[in-house]
N, C-alpha and C positions, 0 to 999 in steps of 0.2 A: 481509430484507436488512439487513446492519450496515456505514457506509461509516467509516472513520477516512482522514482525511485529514493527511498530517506532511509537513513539508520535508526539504529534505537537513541541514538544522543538526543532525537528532535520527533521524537514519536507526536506528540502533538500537529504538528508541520505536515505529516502523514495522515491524520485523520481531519484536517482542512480539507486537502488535496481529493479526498476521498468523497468531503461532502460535494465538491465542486464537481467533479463526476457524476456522481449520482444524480445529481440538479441538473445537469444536460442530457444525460442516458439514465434510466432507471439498469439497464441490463447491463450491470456493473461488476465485475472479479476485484476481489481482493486478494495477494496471495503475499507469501512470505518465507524468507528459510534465512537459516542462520549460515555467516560466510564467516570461518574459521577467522579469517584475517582483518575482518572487517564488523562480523558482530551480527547483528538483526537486523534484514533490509524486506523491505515491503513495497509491494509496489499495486498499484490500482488502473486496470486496465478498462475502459469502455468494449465493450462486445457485442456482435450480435445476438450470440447466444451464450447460456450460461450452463450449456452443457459440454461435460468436458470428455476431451475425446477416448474412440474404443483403441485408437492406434496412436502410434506416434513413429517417426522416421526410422529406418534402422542406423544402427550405428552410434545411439545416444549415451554416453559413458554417463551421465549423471541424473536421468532422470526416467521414470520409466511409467507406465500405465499405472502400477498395482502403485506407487508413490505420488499419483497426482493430487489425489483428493488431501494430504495431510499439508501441502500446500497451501490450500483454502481455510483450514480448520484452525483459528486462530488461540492460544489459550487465553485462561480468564485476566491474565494480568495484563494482557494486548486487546481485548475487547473496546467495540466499538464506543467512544463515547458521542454525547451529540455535539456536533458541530456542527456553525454555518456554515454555508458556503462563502470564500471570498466575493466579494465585490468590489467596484474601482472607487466608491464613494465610502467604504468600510475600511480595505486593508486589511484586514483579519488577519490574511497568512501572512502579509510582515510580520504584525506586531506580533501573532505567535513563534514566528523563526527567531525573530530576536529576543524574543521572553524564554525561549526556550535554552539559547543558543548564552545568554548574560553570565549563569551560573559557570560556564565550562571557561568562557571567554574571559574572564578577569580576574 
């Protein structure tokens, strides 16, 4: 399993990360929630499976069965665009983290 976890500052950063997944596992989770403190975080997990379960632990204060699937269901303004995957002869996710990252940073 590989998790990368990014905010909304560097959404692009996040949809690399995703293709570069995908490109080693096809049986790929994307999921996402918004953290009061911190904004929109998304993270992209490799799986065995991509079905999600009928239980979960007891004693979970913040997340529950009947709330898994809105997790997955991204809206249209977060939708997937196409991205390569990085590579070590490309860089891609540098120059996207720092193209991203220019605007806030100076």
């Amino acid at each position: 399993m590989s998790c990368k976890d990014v905010s909304d500052v560097c959404p692009r950063f996040f949809l690399v990360y995703r293709a570069n997944s995908k490109a080693s596992r096809p049986a790929n989770l994307s999921l996402h929630v918004y953290v009061p403190s911190f904004g929109e975080w998304a993270s992209s997990s490799q799986v065995r499976t991509t079905t999600l379960p009928k239980s979960l632990p007891a004693g979970l204060r913040f997340v529950s069965v009947d709330g898994l699937p809105a997790l997955f269901q991204f809206p249209p303004d977060m939708a997937p665009l196409p991205m390569p995957p990085n590579q070590l002869n490309s860089q891609f996710l540098v120059r996207t983290y720092e193209n991203d990252w220019k605007d806030i940073s100076h």
